[in-house]
Every structure is written in structure tokens, then in C-alpha cells.
N, C-alpha and C positions, 0 to 999 in steps of 0.2 A: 373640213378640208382634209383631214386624215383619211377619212372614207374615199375621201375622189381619188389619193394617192394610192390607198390601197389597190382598187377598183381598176384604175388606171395600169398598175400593174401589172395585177392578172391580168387582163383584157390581150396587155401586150404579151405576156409568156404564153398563152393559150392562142396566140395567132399565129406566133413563130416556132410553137411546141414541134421538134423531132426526137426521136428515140434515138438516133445515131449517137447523139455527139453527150449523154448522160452520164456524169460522171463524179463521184464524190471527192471533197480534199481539203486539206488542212491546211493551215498555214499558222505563220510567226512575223510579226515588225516590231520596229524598232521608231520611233516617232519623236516628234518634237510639240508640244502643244503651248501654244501661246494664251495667257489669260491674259484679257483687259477689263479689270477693274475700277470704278472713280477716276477714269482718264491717266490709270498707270498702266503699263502691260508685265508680266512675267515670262519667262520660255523656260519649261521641266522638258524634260527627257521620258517618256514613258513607253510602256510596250505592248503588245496585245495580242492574243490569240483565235484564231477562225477556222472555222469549219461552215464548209459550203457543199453546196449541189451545184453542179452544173446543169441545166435543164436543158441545153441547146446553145450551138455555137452564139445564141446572140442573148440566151437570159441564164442570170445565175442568181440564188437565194445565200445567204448566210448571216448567220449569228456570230457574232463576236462577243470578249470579255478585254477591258483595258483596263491598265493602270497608267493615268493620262499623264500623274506626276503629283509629289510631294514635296513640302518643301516645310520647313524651322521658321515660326517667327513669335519672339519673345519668348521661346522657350516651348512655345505650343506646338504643335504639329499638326498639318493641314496636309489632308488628301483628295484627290481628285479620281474617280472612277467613273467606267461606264459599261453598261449591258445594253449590244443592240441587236437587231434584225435588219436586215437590208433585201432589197431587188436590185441586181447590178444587170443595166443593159450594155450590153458589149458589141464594139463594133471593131471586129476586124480587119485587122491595114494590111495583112500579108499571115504568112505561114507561122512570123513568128512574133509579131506585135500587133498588137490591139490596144482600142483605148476604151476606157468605161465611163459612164456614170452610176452613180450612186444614190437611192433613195429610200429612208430607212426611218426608223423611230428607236432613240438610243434612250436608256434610263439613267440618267449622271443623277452622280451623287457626290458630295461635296461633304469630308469629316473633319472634324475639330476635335484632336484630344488635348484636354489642356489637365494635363495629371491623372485625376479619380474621375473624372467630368468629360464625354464624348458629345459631340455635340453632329448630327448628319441631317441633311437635308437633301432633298431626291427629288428630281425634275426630269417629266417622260417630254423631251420634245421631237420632231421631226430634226430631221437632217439628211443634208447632199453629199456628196464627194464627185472626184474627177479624177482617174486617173490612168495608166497605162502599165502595160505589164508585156515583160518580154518571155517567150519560150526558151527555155536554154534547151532540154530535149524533151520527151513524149511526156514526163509525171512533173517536170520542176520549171517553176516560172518566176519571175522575177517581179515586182510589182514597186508602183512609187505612186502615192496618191496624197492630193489634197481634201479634208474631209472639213466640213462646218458645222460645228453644233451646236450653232446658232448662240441665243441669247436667255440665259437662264435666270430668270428674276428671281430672288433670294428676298425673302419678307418677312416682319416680324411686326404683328401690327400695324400700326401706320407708315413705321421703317419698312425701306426698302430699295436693294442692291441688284445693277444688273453685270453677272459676268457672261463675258463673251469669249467662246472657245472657239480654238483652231487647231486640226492639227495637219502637220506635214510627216507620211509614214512609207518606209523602205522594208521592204519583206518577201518574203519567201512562201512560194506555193506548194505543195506538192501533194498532186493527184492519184487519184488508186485505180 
């Protein structure tokens, strides 16, 4: 399924491939990501960084790093992270809004420190986003997107936990 995704992707950047509109850029959010856990949910605050290529007004590549959110429980401390790659297809509404989606394979990972004792677990799964992003002028753009990544089962033996992540992120573009 991953290979069709792939596939799927380049197929579409190399059909709508122009040289005009290439352009490299960075960005910063700021996000909310909800865990549903054994039918409880959490919402951490976390933030993430990107760098992208623009390939053409309608396809963009980037990499991202996040810190989805951490949180204290019993004294322990539990973190949530992720490294991903994405293909964003972008459909432009006008000069200065457009909307996207998103289709990518993110590397979460999931830490337990409980003292002298770390305990992580890493999960490559696919994942979507949707979302839109405004021009303010020619290099900075505004961006707010919904991202899913998906369903990460956690197992130990015959135990075994599925958490379900979400997150909603506000941020900042700016291209060179």
C-alpha cells in the first residue's frame, strides 16, 4: 500500500512538473495533538518544524520534526514525537489562498522515562493532513491544517495497546 502511495505521488508531481514556480522554504507551528488511549483522550500542545520544496504551483515535498507533546503521570514522564516526509498536492483558490492535502509516512515514537529506566517505542506509519494556507506577501504564508496519524499499536507480547493521534497546527511559511 505504501508503494502505490508513493507511486501515486510521483506520477502526479511529474505530470504537473513546471520550473517556474520552484521554490525552497521553511517553516514553524504550533499544534494541538489529541491521544485516544483504552477509550480516554488527552490534548498536549506541541510544535514542529519544516522544510519543503515547492516543485510547482500544484506539488510540494517536505520533511518535518515534531514534538507532538509531553506530559507527568505518577511521576514518570511520557513523550510523544515524530519524523516525517510528506507529498503536498495544492489547489489553488485565488492569488492568495489555497488548500492542500497531505500524504506522508511519519516515524512516531513514544518515551517513557521513569527515573534511571527509558523506556521508547517507534512506529513508521502512513498518514493524511488537509489543509489551507494564506499568502500574506511574496516569501510568508500562513498555514492551519489538520494532520492523522492514524493508529499506532503498542505491544508487548501478547499485550497490546492502540493509541490514536491527531493533530490540529497553526504556522508560519517562509520561502527563499
Amino acid at each position: 500500500m505504501k508503494k502505490i502511495f508513493a507511486l501515486a505521488a510521483l506520477a502526479f508531481a511529474a505530470a504537473t512538473a513546471s520550473a517556474a514556480d520552484n521554490s525552497w522554504y521553511v517553516g514553524g507551528d504550533i499544534g494541538s495533538t489529541k491521544f485516544k488511549l483504552l477509550g480516554t483522550s488527552s490534548t498536549r500542545t506541541g510544535f514542529g518544524a519544516t522544510a519543503g520544496y515547492q516543485l510547482n504551483t500544484n506539488v510540494a515535498f517536505e520533511a518535518s520534526a515534531r514534538r507532538l507533546g509531553s506530559w507527568k503521570v505518577n511521576g514518570d514522564e511520557l513523550s510523544a514525537n515524530a519524523l516525517q516526509i510528506s507529498a503536498l498536492g495544492i489547489a489553488p483558490i485565488n492569488n492568495q489562498f489555497s488548500l492542500f492535502a497531505r500524504l506522508g509516512v511519519s516515524r512516531n515514537s513514544l518515551d517513557l522515562d521513569e527515573g534511571k529506566v527509558t523506556y521508547s517505542i517507534h512506529k513508521t506509519k502512513a498518514f493524511f493532513g488537509l489543509g489551507g494556507a494564506f499568502q500574506i506577501d511574496k516569501a510568508l504564508s500562513l498555514r492551519a491544517e489538520y494532520v492523522n496519524l492514524g493508529n499506532n499499536k503498542i505491544s508487548d507480547g501478547s499485550d497490546s495497546i492502540e493509541v490514536k493521534m491527531h493533530q490540529f497546527n497553526l504556522g508560519l511559511n517562509y520561502a527563499f
